[in-house]
N, C-alpha and C positions, 0 to 999 in steps of 0.2 A: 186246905190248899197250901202249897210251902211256895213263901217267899221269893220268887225270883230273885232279887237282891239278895237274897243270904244262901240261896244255894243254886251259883255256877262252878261249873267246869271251863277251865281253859286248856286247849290244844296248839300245840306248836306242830309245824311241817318237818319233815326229811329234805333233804337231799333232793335235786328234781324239781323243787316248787321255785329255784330262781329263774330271772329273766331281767333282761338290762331297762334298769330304770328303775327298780323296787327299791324302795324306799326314802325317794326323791322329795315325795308331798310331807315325808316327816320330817325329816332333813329342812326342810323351805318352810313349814307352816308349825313346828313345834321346837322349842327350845330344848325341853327334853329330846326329844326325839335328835337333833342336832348334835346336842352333849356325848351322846353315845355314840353316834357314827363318827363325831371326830375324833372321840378317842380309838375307834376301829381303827379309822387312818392314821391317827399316831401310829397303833400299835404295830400293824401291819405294814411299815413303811412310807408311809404317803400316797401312793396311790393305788390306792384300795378305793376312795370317792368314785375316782373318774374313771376307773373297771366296773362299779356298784352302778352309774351312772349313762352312762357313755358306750360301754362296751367292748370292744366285740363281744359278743356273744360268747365264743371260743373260750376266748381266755377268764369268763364270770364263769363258764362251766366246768374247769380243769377242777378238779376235786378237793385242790387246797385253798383255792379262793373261791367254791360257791359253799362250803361248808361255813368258814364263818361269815360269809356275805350273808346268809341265811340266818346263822346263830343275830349275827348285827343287827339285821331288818329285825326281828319277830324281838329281839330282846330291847328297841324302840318301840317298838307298838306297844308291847306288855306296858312301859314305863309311861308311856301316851295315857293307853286305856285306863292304868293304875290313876293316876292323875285327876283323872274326869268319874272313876267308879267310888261310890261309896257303900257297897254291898260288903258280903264278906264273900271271898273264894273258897270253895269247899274242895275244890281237888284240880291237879294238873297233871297233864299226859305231854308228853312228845313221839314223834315219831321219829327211831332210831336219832339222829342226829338234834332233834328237838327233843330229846331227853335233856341234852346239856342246856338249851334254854329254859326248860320245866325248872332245871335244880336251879340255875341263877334265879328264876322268877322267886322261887321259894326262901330264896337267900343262904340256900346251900353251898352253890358254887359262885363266888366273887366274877366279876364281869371283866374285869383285866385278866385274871388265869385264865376262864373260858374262852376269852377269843385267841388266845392263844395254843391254848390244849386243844381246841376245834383247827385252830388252821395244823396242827403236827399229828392231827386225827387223819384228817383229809392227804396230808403229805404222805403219811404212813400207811394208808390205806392205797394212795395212789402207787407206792410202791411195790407193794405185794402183791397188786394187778398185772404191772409188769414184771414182775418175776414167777408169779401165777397167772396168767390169763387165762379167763372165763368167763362166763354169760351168764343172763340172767332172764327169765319169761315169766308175762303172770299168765293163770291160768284162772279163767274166768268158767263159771257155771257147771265147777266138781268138787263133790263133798272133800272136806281136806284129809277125812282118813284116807279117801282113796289116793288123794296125792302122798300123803307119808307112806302109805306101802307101796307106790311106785318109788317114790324116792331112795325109800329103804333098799331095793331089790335091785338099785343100779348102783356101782360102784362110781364115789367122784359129783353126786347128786341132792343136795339136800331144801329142804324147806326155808328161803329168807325171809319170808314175812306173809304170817295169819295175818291179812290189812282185815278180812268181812267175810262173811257168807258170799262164798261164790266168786272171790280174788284174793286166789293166793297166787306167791312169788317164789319158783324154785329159782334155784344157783346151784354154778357147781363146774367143772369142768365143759368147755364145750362141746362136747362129745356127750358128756352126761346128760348133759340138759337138753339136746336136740333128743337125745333117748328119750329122754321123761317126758320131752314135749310133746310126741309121737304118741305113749305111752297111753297121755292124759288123753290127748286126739279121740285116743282107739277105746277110750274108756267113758267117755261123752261127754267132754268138755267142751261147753260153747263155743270156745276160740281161745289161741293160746298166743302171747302176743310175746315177741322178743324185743326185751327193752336194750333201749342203747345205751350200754356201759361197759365200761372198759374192763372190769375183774368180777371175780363173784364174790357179794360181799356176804356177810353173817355165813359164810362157812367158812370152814377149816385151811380155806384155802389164804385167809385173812392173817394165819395163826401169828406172820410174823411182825405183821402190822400192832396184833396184841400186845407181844411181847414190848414190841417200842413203844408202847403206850402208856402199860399196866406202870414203870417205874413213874412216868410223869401223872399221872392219875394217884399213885402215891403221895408224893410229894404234895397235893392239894390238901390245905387246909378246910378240910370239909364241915360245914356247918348245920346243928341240927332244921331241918325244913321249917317255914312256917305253917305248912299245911299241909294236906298228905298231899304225897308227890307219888306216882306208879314206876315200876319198874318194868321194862321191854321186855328184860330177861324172864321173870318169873311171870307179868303179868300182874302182879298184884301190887299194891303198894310199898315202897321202901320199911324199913321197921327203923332203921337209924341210921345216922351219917357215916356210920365206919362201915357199911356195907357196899357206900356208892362206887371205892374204886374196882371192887373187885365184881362187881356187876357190871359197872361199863366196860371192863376189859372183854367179860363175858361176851356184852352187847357184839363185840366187834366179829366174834364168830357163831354166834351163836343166833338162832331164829328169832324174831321181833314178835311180838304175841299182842300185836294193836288190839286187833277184837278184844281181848281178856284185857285190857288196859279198859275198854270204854265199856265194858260187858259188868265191870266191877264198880265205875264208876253209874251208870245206868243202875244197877243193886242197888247203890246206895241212894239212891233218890235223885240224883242229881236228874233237872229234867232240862234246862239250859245250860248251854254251851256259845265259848268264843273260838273262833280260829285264831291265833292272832301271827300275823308272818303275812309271805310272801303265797298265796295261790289259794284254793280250794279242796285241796285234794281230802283234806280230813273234814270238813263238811261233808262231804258225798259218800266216804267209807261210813260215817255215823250215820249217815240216813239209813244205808244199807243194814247196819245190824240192830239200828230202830225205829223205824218211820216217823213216830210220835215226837222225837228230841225236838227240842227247837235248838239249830245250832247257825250262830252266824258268823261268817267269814269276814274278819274286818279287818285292813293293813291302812289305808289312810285317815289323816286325824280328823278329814268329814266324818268317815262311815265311824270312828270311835265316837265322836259328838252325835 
């Protein structure tokens, strides 16, 4: 039987998983945890706390402050959990924007670039929404080849994210995507739900958010991982640190391939898992594509204790 202590997995969230008031009990009950969100509020002007905190709602969701409000929270948790764990980590995943906490965990990406590269992630992403606007739906209870050949067959349409068996996430022009969502309807998908976001991301339609991206993704002093770390893009684990800019650029148009991130980790024996961040949403995707995992969701420093 293998060692729990020596072989977990840990997962970070996307985008979506904030909400006002996350990550207050680490901030108030962990010194580490503290350390890190004030240098967030250093970094991001000063008040990034009492947006993190306080709220509205509104303004933690505008896409340049819940991206590193997110990276913030999960990259306190990680620093929490590290503190209190004395196992070894065998592998780390994020989801799209929890990639960039993955590589800090791993001490690829430094935690002062990232909150920064995450908030001109989010800026840049928000821009190319409005100057592309488009939609986004997951499509719950259809095999995904048949969503890639509807996707394929509609101009303006593509695949943002394999999350499991049975919830994928088209984007794409909103036209496209009312198409494909019709499409998948007519082709027996359980239900097809339209999420609330402003642009369509992981497609083409992203390209120019990329381009402003890829020279600051450059410029990062990237550092070999200390354990393997997955990549969205390919799905499979990184091979070296001079790959990381030109895959997160990737990331930004291209389809997220979670399942093959947790499908490779599962292979390798991994049979626990942490969440660590802001919600649940990556516990419930891994149940989905293994019922047996045991994965636990943990954001404050009770549930890490």
């Amino acid at each position: 039987m293998t060692d729990k202590n020596n072989n977990i997995g840990i997962l970070f969230p996307g985008q979506g998983a904030q909400y006002v008031g996350m990550g207050k009990s680490l901030y108030e009950e962990s010194t580490v945890g503290k350390e890190i969100l004030e240098k967030a509020d250093q970094m991001l002007g000063g008040n990034f706390l009492e947006v993190l905190f306080n709220g509205p709602a509104e303004n933690l969701t505008a896409t340049d402050v819940s991206q590193p409000a997110i990276y913030a929270v999960s990259c306190a948790a990680f620093n929490v959990f590290k503190e209190k764990f004395e196992g070894t980590i065998s592998a780390v995943a994020g989801l799209s924007l929890g990639e960039y906490s993955a590589l800090t965990a791993v001490g690829s990406l430094p935690f002062a670039e990232g909150i920064k590269l995450v908030q001109m992630r989010g800026k840049l992403m928000q821009e190319a929404a409005e100057k592309n606007p488009g939609a986004m739906a997951s499509v719950l209870g259809l095999e995904a080849e048949k969503i890639d050949t509807i996707c394929t067959g509609i101009d303006g349409a593509y695949v943002a994210n394999y999350n499991s068996p049975g919830q994928i996430v088209i984007s794409g022009t909103s036209d496209a995507v009312a198409k494909a969502s019709a499409e998948c309807s007519e082709a027996g998908a359980r239900r097809v739900i339209p999420l609330k976001v402003s642009g369509a991301f992981h497609t083409q339609l992203m390209e120019s958010a990329r381009k402003g991206l890829q020279p600051l993704l450059e410029a990062v002093n990237w550092e070999e991982p200390s354990c393997t770390v997955l990549s969205n893009v390919t799905g499979m684990p990184y091979n070296c640190a001079a790959e990381m800019p030109e895959l997160l650029g990737k990331q930004v148009v291209g389809s997220v391939r979670w399942e093959d991130n947790c499908r490779w980790m599962l292979f390798q024996g991994i049979e626990n898992y942490y969440e660590l961040g802001p919600g649940k949403v990556l516990q419930g995707l891994m149940k989905k594509i293994e019922r047996a995992a045991n994965v636990i969701s943990v954001e404050t420093p009770e549930e890490i204790k």
